[in-house]
C-alpha positions in Angstrom: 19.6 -4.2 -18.6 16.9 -5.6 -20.9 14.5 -5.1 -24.0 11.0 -3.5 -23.4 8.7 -5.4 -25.0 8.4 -9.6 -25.5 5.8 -11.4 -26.5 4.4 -14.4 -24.3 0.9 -15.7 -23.9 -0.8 -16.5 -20.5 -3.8 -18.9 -20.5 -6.0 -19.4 -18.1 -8.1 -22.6 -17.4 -11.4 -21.8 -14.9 -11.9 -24.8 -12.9 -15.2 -25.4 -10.3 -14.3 -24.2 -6.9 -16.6 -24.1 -3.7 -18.5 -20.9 -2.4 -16.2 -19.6 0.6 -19.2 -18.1 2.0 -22.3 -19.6 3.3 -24.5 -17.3 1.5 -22.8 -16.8 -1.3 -25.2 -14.4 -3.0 -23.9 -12.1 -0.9 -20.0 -12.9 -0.7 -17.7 -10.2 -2.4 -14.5 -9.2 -0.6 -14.5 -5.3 1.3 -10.8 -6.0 2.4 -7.9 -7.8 2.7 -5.4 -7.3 5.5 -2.3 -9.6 5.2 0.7 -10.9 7.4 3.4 -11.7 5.6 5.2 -12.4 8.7 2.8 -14.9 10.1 4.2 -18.5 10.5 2.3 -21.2 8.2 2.2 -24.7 9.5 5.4 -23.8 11.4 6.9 -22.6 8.1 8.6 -18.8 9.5 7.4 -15.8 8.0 5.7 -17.6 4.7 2.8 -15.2 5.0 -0.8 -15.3 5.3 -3.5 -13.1 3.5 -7.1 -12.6 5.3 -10.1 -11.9 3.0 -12.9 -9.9 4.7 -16.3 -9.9 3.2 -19.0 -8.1 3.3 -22.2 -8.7 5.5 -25.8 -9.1 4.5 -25.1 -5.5 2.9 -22.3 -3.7 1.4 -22.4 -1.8 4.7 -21.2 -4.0 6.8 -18.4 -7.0 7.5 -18.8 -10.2 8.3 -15.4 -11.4 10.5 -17.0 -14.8 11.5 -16.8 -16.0 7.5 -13.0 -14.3 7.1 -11.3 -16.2 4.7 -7.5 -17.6 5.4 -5.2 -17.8 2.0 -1.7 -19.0 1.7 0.5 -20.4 -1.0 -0.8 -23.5 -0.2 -4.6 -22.7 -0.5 -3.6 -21.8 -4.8 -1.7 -25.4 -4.7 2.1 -24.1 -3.7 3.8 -25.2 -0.7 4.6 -22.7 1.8 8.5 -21.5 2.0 10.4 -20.2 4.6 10.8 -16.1 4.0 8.1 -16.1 0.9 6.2 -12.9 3.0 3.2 -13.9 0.9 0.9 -11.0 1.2 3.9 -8.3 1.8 1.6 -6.5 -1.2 -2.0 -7.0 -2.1 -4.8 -5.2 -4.2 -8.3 -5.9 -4.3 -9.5 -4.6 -7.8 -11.4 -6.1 -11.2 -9.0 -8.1 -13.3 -12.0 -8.9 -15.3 -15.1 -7.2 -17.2 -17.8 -8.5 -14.2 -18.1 -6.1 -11.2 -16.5 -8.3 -8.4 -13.1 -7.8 -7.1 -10.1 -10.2 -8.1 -7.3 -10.8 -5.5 -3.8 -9.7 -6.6 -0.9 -11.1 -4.2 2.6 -10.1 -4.1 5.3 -12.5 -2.3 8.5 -10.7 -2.6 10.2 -13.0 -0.3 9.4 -16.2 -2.8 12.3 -18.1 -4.5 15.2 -16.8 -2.4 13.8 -13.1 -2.9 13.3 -12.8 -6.4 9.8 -12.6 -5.2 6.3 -13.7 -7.3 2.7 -12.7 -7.9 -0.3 -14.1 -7.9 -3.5 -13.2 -9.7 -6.8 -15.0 -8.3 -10.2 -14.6 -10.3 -13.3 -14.0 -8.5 -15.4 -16.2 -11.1 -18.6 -16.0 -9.9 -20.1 -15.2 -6.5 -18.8 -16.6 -3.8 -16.3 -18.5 -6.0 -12.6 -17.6 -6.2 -10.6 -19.6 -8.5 -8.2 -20.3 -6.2 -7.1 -23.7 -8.3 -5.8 -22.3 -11.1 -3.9 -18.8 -10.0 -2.3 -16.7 -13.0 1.7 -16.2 -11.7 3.6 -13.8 -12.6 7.5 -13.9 -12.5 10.6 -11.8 -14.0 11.7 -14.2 -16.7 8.3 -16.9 -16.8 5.6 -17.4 -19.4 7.4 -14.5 -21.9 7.6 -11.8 -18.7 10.8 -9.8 -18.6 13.5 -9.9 -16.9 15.5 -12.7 -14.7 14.7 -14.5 -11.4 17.6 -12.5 -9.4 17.7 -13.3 -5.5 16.9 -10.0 -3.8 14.8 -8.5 -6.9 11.8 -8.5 -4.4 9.1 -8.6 -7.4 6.2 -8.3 -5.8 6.9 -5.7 -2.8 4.2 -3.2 -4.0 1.7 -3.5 -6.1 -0.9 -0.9 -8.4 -2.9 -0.7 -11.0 -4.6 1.9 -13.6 -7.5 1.1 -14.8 -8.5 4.3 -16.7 -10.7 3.3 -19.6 -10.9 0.4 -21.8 -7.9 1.0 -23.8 -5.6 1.8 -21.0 -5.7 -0.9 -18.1 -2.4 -2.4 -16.5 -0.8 -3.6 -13.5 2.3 -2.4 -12.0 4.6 -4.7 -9.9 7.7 -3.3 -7.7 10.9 -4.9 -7.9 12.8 -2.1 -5.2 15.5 -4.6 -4.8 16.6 -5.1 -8.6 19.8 -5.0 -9.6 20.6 -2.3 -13.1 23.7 -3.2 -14.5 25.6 -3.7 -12.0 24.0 -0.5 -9.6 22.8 -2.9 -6.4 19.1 -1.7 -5.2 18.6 0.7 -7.9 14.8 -1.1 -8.4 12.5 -1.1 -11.0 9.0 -1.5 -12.2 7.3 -4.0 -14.3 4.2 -2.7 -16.3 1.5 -5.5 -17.2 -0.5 -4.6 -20.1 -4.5 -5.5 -19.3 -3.1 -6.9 -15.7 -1.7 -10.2 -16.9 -1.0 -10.0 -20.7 2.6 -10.3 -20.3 2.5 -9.6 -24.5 2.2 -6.1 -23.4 4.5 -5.6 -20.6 7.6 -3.4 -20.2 10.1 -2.8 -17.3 11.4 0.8 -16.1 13.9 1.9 -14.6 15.6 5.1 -13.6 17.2 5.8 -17.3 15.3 4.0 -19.1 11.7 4.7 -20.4 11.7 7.2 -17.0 14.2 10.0 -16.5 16.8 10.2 -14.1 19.8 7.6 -13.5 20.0 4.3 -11.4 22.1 4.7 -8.9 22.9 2.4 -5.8 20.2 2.3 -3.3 17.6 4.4 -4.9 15.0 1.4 -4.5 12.9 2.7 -7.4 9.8 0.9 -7.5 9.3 0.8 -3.2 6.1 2.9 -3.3 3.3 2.7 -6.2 0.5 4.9 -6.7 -1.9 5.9 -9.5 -2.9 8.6 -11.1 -5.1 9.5 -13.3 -3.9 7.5 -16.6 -0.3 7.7 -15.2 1.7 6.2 -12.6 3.7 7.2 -9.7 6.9 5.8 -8.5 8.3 6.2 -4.7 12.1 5.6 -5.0 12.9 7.1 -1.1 16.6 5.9 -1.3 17.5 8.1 -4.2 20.1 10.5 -3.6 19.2 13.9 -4.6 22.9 15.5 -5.7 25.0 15.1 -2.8 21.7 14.5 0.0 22.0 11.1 0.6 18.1 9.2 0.8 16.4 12.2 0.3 14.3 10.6 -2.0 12.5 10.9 -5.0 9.1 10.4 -6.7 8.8 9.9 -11.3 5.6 10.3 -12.3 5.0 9.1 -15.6 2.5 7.8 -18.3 4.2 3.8 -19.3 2.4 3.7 -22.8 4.8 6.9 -23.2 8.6 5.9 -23.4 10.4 8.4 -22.2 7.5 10.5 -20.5 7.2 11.8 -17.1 9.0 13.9 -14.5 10.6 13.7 -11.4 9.8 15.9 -7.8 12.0 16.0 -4.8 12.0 18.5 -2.5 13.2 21.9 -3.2 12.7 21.1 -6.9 10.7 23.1 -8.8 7.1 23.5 -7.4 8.3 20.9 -4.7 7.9 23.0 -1.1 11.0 22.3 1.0 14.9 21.4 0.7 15.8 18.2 0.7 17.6 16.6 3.2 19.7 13.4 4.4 17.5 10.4 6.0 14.3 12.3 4.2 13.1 9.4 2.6 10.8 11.5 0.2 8.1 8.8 -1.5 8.5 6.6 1.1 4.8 6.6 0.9 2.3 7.8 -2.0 -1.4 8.3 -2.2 -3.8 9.6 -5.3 -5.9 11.8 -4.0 -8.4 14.0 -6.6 -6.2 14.9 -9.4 -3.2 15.2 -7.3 -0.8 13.1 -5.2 0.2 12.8 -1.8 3.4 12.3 -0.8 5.0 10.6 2.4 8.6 11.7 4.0 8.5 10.4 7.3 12.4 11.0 7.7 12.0 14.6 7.6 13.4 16.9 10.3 11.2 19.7 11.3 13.8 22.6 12.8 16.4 20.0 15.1 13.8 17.3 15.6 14.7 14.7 14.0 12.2 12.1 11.6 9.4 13.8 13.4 7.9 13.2 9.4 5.8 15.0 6.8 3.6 14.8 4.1 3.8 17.2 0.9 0.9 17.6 -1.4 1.3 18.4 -4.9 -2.1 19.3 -7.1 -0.4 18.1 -10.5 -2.9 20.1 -13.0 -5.7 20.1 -10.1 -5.1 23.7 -10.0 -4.3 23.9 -6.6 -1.2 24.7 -4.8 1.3 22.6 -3.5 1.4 22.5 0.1 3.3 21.1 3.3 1.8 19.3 6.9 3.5 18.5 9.7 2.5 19.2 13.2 2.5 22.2 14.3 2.1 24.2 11.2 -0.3 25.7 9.4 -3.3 24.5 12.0 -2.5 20.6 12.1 -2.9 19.6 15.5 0.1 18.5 17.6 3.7 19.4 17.7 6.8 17.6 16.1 8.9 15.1 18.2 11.8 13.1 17.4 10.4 9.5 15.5 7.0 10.6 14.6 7.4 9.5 11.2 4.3 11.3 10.0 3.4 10.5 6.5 4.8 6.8 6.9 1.5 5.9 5.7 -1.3 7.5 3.6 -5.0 7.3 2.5 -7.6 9.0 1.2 -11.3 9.4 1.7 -13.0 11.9 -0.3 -11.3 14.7 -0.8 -9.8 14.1 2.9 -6.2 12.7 3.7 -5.3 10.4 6.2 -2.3 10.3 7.4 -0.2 7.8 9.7 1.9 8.8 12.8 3.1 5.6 13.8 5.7 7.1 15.8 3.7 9.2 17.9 3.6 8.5 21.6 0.1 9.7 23.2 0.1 10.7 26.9 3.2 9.3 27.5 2.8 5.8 26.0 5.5 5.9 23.3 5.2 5.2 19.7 1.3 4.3 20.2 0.9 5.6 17.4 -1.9 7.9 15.8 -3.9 8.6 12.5 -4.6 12.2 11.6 -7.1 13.6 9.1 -7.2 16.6 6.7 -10.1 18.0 4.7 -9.7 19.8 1.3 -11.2 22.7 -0.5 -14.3 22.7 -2.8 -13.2 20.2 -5.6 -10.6 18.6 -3.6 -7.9 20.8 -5.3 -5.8 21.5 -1.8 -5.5 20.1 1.4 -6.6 22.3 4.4 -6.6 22.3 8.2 -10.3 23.2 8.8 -11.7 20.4 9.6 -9.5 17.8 10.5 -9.1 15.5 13.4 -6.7 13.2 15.5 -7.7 9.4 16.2 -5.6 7.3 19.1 -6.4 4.2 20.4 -7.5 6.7 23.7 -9.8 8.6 21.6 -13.5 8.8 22.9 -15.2 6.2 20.5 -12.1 4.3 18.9 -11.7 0.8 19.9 -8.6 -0.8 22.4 -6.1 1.2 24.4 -2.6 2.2 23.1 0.3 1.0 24.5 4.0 1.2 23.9 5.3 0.1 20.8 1.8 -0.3 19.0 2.7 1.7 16.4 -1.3 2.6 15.0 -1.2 3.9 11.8 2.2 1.9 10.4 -0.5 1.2 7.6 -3.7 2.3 6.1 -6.0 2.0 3.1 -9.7 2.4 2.0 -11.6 -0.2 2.3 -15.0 -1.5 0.7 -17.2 0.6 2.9 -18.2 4.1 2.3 -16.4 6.3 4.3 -14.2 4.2 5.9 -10.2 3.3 6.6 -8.5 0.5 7.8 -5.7 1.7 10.3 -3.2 -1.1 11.0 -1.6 -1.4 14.5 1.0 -4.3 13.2 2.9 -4.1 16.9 -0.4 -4.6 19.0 0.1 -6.8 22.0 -3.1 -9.7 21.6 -3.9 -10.4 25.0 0.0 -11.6 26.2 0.8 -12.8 22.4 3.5 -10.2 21.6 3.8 -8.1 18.1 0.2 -10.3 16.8 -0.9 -6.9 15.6 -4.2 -5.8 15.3 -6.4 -3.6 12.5 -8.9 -1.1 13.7 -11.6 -0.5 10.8 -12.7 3.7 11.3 -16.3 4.8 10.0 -16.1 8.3 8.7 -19.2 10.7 7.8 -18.5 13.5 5.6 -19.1 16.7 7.1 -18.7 19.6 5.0 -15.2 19.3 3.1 -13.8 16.6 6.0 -14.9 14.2 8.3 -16.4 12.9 11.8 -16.0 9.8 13.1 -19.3 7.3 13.1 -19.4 5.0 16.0 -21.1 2.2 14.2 -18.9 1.9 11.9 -15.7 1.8 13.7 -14.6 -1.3 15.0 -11.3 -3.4 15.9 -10.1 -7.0 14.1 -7.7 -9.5 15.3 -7.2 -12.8 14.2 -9.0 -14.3 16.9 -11.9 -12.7 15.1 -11.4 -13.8 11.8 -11.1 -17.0 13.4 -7.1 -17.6 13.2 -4.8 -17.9 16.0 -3.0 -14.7 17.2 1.3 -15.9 17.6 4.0 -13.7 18.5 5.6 -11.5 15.4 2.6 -12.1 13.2 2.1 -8.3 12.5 -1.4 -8.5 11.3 -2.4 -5.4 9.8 1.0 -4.9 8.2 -0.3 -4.7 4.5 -4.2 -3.6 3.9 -6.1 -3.3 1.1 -9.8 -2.5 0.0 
């Protein structure tokens, strides 16, 4: 499909930009929760990302000073479809210790998709006039500007010592030959030295094949100095989507290894619909893996996550509801594992699927501690958080979906749980985030009331509109 290596040079020009904050000694981001659905300026679905800083102290978040970015805040013009937002990461780009906002818009010239990378230059200063793009076939990157590539849809990075530092962009949509879907990844040497990049796909620097579909490239996850690649549409022999997750090391050509289920040290047998790698998450030395199409006996996507230590010396080991202690029993569109995080040595885990005392698919978040070391996962303790739970925030109601999405977030302890399909007052599908305060007790975790807390735009000081789906992407 193409070469490996170019050579290209990106140069960036610092220009003076405002504070964003009022104090800005104390401005740094904790999160970032976007909607890439949300209507800009009556432009559909161009996408909005919402920074959230911090308060006084790192503890804390400050709503009322929420910062609104769109394509037209780096000096673009919003587009109809661009889904700015569909992927963002919140990590240092640079050598000083603030976070720098990475932005993927998959939807973005007709689908090829595009990122963004935005400096944090100084405190309270973003460089938000002068954002680094990065695009298949622009300023020496690889690859052409396809429509449907979807560059952009996920987004990680490694940054493992000095030496070894890169970003990772997901194309799941990109075209091999002439194998429609088969994705790929882009690998950014130093995060935007587009000198050093390199493109992989199943067959080439990766094993495996690329075969219709596979959407290599649709999940991203690090670990340690390697990578990990979701590709849930791959067809494992004759198991159609049973998915697929390569985990190699990019400065290595050739290196790596795939797991599916039923595979080697991989628990299980894979299955049609699985959707193995749908979701990933690093967690110690090992991985996490999402398969929220999984049947357990004749219930059908009632979902599961598989947890493999990868030199951790643990063991691998399976959760799903019912079994071995997690709380709960499977029902038919769970989708457990359709989202992951970690905190500590605990896993969280998204049920959006769930329905809770009748409400259906309210959705639910559940939590699993780990042994000494955080070599393996284990049911003792672990808990179960609704929107009914004593202590969490709103009410759940049909269709909410809580849990859809999750991730860390710049507090200690603490997850962001998206509810994308939360009803806003009578502003349908405006979606909602509810921020949950852990305390580590023992090898797991408790819930801290002061801690926890629910966002919606109105709080951030945006408008909540129909379809928005805030809470869709989140990052910390």
């Amino acid at each position: 499909m193409r070469k490996l290596i170019a050579t290209a040079v990106v140069v960036l020009v610092v220009g003076t930009v405002a504070p964003l904050h009022a104090d800005a000694a104390f401005f740094d981001v904790a999160g970032a929760i976007g909607s890439p659905l949300e209507d800009v300026s009556g432009v559909r679905d161009a996408g909005v990302v919402h920074l959230l800083p911090y308060g006084v102290t790192h503890g804390s978040v400050d709503p009322a000073e929420a910062v609104k970015v769109t394509r037209a805040t780096i000096g673009g013009t919003p587009r109809t479809g661009d889904r700015f937002g569909a992927a963002v990461l919140l990590v240092g780009v640079n050598a000083d210790q603030f976070k720098d906002l990475i932005i993927g818009a998959p939807g973005a010239d007709g689908g090829a998709g595009r990122v963004y990378v935005i400096l944090f230059v100084s405190p309270g200063v973003f460089d938000f006039a002068h954002p680094i793009v990065l695009q298949q076939g622009r300023d020496g990157l690889l690859g052409t500007n396809e429509s449907g590539d979807g560059f952009g849809s996920t987004l990680d990075f490694v940054d493992f010592d000095a030496r070894l530092r890169y970003l990772a962009v997901g194309a799941p949509g990109e075209d091999v030959h002439d194998v429609r879907d088969a994705g790929a990844v882009t690998v950014i040497g130093d995060f935007t030295d587009t000198s050093a990049d390199a493109v992989y796909y199943q067959g080439s620097g990766v094993p495996g094949t690329a075969e219709r579909g596979d959407r290599f490239g649709a999940a991203l996850a690090r670990t340690g100095d390697g990578l990990m690649v979701g590709a849930p549409g791959e067809d494992v022999r004759s198991v159609v989507d049973a998915g697929n997750v390569t985990v190699f090391s990019p400065p290595v050509p050739g290196s790596g290894n795939e797991y599916h289920p039923g595979d080697g040290d991989v628990p299980g047998g894979a299955e049609a619909g699985d959707r193995f790698g749908a979701a990933l998450q690093e967690r110690g030395c090992g991985v996490a893996i999402g398969v929220p199409g999984e049947d357990i006996g004749q219930v059908q996507d009632a979902g599961e996550v598989v947890d493999l230590p990868l030199g951790c010396g643990g063991r691998a080991t399976r959760w799903y509801q019912g079994y071995q202690g997690l709380a709960g029993q499977p029902e038919a569109g769970d989708h457990l594992g359709a989202a992951l995080a970690a905190v500590g040595g605990s896993l969280i885990i998204g049920v959006p699927g769930e329905d809770v005392a009748g409400v259906v698919d309210a959705g639910m978040v559940q939590v699993v501690g780990s042994t000494v070391g955080y070599a393996t996962l284990t049911v003792e303790p672990n808990g179960t958080y609704d929107q009914d739970t004593v202590d969490v925030p709103d009410v759940g109601e049909t269709g909410d979906q809580m849990g859809a999405s999750l991730s860390n977030i710049g507090l200690t302890w603490s997850v962001a749980v998206g509810v994308p399909t939360e009803d806003v007052d009578a502003v349908t599908d405006a979606g909602s985030t509810i921020l949950l305060g852990f305390d580590e007790e023992g090898e797991g975790l408790v819930l801290e009331t002061p801690n926890t807390r629910v966002l919606t735009q109105d709080d951030l000081g945006s408008e909540a509109e129909p379809g928005d789906r805030f809470g869709s992407v989140l990052a910390g």
